[in-house]
C-alpha positions as CSV (number, residue, x, y, z in Angstrom):
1,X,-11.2,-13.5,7.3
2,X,-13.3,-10.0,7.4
3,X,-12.0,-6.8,6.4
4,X,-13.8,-4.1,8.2
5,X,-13.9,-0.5,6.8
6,X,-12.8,1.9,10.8
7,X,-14.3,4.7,11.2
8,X,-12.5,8.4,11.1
9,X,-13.2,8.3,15.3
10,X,-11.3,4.8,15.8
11,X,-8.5,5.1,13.3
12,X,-5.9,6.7,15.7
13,X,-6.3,3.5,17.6
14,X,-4.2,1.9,15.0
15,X,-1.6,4.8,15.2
16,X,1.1,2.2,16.8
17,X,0.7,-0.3,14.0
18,X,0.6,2.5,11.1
19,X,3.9,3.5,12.8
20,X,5.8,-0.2,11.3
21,X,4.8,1.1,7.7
22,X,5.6,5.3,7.8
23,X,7.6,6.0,10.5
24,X,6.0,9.7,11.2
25,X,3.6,10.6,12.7
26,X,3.1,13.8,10.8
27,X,3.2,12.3,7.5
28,X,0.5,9.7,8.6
29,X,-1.8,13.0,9.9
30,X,-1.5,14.1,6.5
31,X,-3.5,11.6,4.8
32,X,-5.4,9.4,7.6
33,X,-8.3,11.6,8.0
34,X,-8.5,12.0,4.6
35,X,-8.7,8.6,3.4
36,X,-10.4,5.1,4.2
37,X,-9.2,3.0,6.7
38,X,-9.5,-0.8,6.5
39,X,-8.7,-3.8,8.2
40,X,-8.3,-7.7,7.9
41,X,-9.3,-9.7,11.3
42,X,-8.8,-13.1,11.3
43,X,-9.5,-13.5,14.9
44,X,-7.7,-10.4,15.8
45,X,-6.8,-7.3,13.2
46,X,-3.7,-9.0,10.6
47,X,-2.8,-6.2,8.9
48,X,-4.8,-2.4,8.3
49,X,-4.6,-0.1,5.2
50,X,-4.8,3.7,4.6
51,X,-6.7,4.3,1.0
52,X,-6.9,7.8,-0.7
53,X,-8.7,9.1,-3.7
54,X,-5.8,11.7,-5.0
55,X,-8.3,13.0,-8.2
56,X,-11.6,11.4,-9.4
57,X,-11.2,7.5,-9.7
58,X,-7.3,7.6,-8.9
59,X,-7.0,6.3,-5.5
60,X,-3.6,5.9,-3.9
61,X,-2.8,2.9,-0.4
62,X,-0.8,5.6,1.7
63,X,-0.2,3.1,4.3
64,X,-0.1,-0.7,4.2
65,X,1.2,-3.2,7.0
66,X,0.9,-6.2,8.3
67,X,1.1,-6.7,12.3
68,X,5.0,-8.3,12.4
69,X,4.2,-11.5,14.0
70,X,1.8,-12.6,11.0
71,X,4.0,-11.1,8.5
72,X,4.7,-14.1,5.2
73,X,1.0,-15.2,5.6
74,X,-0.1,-13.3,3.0
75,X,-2.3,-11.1,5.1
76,X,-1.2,-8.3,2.7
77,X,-1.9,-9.5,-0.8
78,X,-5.4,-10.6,0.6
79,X,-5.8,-7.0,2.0
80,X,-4.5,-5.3,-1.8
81,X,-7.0,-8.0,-3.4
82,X,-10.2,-6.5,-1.5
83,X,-9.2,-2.4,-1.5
84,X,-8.9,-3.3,-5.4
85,X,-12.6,-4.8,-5.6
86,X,-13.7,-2.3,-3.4
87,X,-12.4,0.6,-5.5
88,X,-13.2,-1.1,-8.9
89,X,-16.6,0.5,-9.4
90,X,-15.3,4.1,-8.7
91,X,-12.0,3.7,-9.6
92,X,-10.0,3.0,-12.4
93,X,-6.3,3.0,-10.8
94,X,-4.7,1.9,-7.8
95,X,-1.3,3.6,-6.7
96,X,1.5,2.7,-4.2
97,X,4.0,4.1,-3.3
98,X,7.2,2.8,-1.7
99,X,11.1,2.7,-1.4
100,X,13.5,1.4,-3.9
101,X,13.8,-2.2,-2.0
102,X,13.9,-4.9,-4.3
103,X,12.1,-7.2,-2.1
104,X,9.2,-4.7,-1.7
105,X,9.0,-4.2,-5.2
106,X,8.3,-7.8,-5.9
107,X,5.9,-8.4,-3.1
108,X,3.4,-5.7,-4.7
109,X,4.3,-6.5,-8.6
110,X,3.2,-10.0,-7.4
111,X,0.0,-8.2,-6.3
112,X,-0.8,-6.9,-9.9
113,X,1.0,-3.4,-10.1
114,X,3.8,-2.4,-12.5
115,X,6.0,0.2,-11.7
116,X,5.0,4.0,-13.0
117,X,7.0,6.5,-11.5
118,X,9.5,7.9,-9.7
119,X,9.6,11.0,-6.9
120,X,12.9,11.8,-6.8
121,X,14.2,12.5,-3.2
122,X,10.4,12.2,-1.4
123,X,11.8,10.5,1.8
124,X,15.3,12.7,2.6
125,X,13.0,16.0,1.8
126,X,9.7,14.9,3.7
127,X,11.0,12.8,6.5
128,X,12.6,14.7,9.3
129,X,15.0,11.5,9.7
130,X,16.9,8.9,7.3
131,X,14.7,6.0,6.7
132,X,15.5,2.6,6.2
133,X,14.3,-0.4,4.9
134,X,16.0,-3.8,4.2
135,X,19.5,-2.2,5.5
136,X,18.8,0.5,2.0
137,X,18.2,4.3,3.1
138,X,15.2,5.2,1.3
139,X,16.1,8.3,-0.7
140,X,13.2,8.6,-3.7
141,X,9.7,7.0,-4.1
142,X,8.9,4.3,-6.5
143,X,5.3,4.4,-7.4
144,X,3.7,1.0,-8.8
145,X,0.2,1.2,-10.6
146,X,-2.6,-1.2,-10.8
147,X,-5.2,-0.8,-13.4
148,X,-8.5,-1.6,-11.9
């Protein structure tokens, strides 16, 4: 495995797989350009990430996902395991944000993160659509910390 960090001029070449994870393209726009970009190969890319630092040693994955056929593999928690030794020098917290989906919630509690907080109503009033995940319209954000 190698995780590569992408630089700002190839990250829109992952636009299509960023897509799986946030669904809009205006919401990714907000924070890609802004943040780190990195990405596990194993052969060819497994899954990518979107990191952001939201105030001094506070950082914040905007976007995580796995490429669907190597989904289960844990691709993923490998991924959350380097971004968090990455940022452990500089950083002192690792957020996530997500919907209310139990089986979400376990995968990154399983990954070291208890939940925090809650933004109440993030996807109906930022998404220009009704999102779904796991058959559950996403209505507020759940946001899971990691101490680092």
């Amino acid at each position: 495995m190698e995780f590569v960090k992408i630089a700002d001029k190839d990250k829109a070449n992952y636009m299509e797989l960023l897509l799986i994870a946030d669904e809009q393209i205006s919401m990714i726009e907000k924070y890609l350009y802004i943040g780190d970009m990195f990405a596990l190969y194993d052969d060819d890319v497994k899954a990518v990430c979107v990191v952001t630092e939201e105030e001094y040693g506070i950082y914040e994955i905007k976007n995580i996902v796995t490429v669907p056929k190597y989904q289960k593999k844990g691709y993923a928690k490998n991924l959350i395991s380097y971004i968090a030794d990455y940022y452990k020098e500089s950083g002192k917290q690792l957020f996530v944000g997500t919907g209310d989906c139990p089986g979400i919630l376990k995968f990154y509690e399983k990954c070291g993160f208890l939940k925090s907080h809650v933004v109440k109503n993030f996807f109906t009033d930022n998404y220009d659509h009704p999102m779904f995940e796991d058959g559950i319209q996403l209505v507020d954000m759940v946001y899971l910390k990691r101490e680092l």
